[in-house]
N, C-alpha and C positions, 0 to 999 in steps of 0.2 A: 691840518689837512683841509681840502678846499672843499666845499658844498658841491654833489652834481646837482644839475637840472634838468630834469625831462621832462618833457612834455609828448604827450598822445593826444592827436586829436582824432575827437570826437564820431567824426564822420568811417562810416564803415562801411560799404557794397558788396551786399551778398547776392549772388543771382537766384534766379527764379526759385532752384531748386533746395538752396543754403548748406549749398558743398563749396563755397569759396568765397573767400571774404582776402579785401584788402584794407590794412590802414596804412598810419603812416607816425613815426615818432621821430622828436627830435631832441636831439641832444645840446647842453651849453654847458663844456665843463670848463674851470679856470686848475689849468695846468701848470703855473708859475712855478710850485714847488716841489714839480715832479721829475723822474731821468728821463722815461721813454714813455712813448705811446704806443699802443701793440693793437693793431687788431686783425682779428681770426675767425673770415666768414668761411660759410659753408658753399653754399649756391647763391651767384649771384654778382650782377656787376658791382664793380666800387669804384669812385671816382675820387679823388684823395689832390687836396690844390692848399702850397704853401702861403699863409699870411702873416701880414704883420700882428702883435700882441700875443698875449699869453692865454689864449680861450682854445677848445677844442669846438666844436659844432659839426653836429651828424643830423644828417637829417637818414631815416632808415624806410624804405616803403617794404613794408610784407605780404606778401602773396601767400593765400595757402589754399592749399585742395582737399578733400578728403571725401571718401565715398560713402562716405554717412553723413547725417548731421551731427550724429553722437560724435564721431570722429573728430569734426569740423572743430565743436566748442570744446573739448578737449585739448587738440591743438593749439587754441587761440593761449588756451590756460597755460602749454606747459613750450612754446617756443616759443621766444622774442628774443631779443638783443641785450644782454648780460654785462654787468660793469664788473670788476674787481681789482683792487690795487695791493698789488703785491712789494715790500719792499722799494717804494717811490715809484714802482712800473704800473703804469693805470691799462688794464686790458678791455677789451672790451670784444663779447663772442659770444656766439649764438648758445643760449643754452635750450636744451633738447633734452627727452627723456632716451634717445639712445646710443648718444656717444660723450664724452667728459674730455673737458682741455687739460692736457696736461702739460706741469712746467719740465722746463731745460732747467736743470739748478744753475746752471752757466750762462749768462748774457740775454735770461731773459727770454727766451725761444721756448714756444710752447705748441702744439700739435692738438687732435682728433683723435680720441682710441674711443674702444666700442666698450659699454659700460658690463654690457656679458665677460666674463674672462673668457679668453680663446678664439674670439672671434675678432675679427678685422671689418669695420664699416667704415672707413672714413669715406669713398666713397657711395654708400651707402645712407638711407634716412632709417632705415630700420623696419618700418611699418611702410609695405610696398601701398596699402591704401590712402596714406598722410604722404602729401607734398607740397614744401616750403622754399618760396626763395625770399631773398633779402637785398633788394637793390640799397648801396649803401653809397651816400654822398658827407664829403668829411674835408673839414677844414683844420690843420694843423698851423701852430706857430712854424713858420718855415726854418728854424735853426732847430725845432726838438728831434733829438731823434725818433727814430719811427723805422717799425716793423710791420707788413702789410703784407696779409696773406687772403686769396682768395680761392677755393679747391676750382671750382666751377664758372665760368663765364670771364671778363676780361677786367684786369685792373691798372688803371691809370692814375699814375702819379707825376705832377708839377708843380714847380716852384719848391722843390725842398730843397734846401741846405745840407741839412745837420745828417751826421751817419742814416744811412736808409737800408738796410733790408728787406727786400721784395720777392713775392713768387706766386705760382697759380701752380694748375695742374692742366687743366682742361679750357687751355685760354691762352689770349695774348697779354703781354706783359708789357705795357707803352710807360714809359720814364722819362717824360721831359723838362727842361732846365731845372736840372739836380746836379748836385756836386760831388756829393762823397758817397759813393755806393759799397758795401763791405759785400754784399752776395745777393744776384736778382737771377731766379731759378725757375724754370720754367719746362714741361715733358710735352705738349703735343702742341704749344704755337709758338710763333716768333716771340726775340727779345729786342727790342727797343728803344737805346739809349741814346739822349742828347742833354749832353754836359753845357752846363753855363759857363764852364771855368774850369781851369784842368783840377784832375781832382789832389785832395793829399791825402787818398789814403789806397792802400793797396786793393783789388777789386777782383769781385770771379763769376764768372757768366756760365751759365748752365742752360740746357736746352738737349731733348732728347729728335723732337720730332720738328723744328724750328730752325730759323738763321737764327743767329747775334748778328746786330748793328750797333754801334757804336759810334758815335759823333761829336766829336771836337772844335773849339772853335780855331783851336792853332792844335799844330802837330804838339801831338802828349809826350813826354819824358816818361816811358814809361818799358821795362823786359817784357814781353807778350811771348807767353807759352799758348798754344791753340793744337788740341785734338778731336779731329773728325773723321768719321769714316769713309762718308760717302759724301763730302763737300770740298768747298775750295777758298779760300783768303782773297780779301779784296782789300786795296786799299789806297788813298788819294797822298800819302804820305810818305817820303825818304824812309825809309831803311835798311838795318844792316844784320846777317845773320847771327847767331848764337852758336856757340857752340854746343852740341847733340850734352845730354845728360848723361850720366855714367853711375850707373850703381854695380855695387860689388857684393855678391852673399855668398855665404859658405855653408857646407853640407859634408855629408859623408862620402859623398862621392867629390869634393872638391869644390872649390872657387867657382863659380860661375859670374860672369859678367855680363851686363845686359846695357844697350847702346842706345841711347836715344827714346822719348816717351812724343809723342806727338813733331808740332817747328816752332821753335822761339824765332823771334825775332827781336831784334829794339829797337825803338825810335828814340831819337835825343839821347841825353844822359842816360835813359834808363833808371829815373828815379822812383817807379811805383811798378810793383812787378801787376799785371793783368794774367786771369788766367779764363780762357777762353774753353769750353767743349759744347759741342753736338755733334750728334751722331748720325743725324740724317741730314746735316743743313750746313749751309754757307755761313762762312763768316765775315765783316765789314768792319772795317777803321777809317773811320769820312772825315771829310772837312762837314763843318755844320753851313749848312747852307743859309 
């Protein structure tokens, strides 16, 4: 296993009153002989850009509030930016006194639950008098894979290669020259995507209160299932319909059939199925400009 590096400097700005302090940490980790890279902020932009070599590099600024002082240095003690490698998966996530990441035993997916049993804070800090963000800047090897989640503000990722998983909550979600996206998820803004290269692997866009945009440098080979409620399909590209899905279940009272779930379409072969939903917004399949 490889050494991290972090560094904190030094320098810290508290106002007049010493209810808010920023630093700033940075990360240099050597990722060569790891699967994935994972990380899972809370609040706060992240801007996330593929390079060459095998190094990770975060640079992390934190902002925090609180209505004491006592609050303040408390705070400082018990939130920061958190490493852990699980199984080859190097994570990295805000740890907090009131919510704990938990894993997916499956591919590596990990969430926010609230450390009280019964209670739900993900969107939540816990203590309505402490308040924390984490603007987070991150250089990945552009073929490692990479998982990037940010609850709050907007995240942007470029230049990545290697499988991606992406999502926010409370944000936009900008994805530029990436290739392989597995799932980029997003509930109250846009999703926007521009492929370097068509991709190979199959892909699914989510958005509740947003378009999908999607953009290609050539028309994709690709079955595209898309459901919306209250939007409409755009797109710069030939193609041909699908034929409606068809499922069959049975009950006490009988067979029931049901006709169609959203509109497929395909373009080309049809060689990577895309599966497209939002529920308040438009959808788009561009040429890349």
């Amino acid at each position: 296993m490889k050494y991290l590096l972090m560094i904190t400097l030094s320098l810290m700005m508290l106002n007049i009153s010493g209810q808010s302090s920023e630093d700033t940490q940075e990360w240099d980790v050597d990722v060569s002989d790891m699967k994935q890279v994972l990380l899972f902020n809370k609040e706060g932009n992240v801007k996330i850009t593929g390079t060459s070599g095998d190094r990770v590099k975060i640079k992390v600024k934190r902002k925090l509030k609180a209505k004491t002082k006592a609050k303040l240095t408390k705070a400082k003690q018990e939130i920061y930016l958190d490493t852990m490698m699980i199984e080859g998966n190097l994570y990295f996530f805000v740890q907090n006194p009131y919510t704990i990441l938990e894993m997916d035993k499956i591919g590596g997916n990990a969430w926010y639950n609230s450390r009280d049993p019964g209670k739900w804070r993900w969107n939540s800090h816990g203590d309505r008098d402490v308040h924390w963000e984490m603007t987070i800047e991150m250089q990945v090897p552009r073929n490692m894979p990479l998982r990037a989640y940010t609850h709050k503000k907007d995240l942007h990722i470029s230049g990545v290669t290697g499988m991606l998983n992406a999502g926010v909550h409370h944000g936009s979600l900008n994805l530029k020259d990436v290739k392989n996206i597995e799932s980029a998820s997003g509930h109250h803004g846009d999703i926007a995507v521009s492929f370097s290269d068509q991709p190979d692997v199959d892909g699914k866009f989510d958005t509740h209160h947003g378009d999908i945009k999607l953009e290609f440098p050539s028309a994709p080979s690709a079955k595209v299932s898309m459901d919306s409620h209250h939007g409409s399909f755009y797109t710069d590209f030939d193609w041909s319909p699908m034929a409606l899905k068809t499922t069959k279940s049975k009950s006490k009272k009988g067979t029931t059939y049901r006709v169609g779930d959203g509109t497929s379409v395909q373009f080309g072969g049809g060689a990577h199925d895309i599966k497209m939903h939002s529920h308040h917004g438009d959808m788009y399949i561009l040429r890349r400009s």
